[in-house]
N, C-alpha and C positions, 0 to 999 in steps of 0.2 A: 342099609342106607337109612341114612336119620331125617325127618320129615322137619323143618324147621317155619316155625311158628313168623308171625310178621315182627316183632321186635328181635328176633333174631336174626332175619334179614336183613333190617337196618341199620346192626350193627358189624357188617360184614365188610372187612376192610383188603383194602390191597388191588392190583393192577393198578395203579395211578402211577405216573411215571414226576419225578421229583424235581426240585428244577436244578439239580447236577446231574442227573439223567439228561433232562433237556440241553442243558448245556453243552453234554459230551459229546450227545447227536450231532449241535451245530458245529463243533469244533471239527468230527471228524469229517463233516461234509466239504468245510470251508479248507479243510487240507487236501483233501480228494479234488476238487474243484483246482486250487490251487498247484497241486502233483501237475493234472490233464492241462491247465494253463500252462505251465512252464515245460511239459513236453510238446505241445503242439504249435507254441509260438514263443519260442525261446529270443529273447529280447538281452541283447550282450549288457554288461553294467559297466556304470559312468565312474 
């Protein structure tokens, strides 16, 4: 295992999530949300 120094630290990048990541998160919520809405209070269209 390699002992790394503090400017090697600070240049350690990644786990940050992107904002197409975040976006995909909201999407799939907002269709899951969406799914359970439309089974549990099915509303006939006009």
């Amino acid at each position: 295992m390699k002992v790394l120094n503090e400017l090697e630290l600070e240049n350690i990048q990644g786990g940050g999530l992107s904002l197409w990541g975040v976006c995909g998160i909201v999407a799939a919520a907002i269709f899951i949300i969406g799914v359970f809405d439309g089974i549990t209070r099915p509303i006939k269209c006009d």
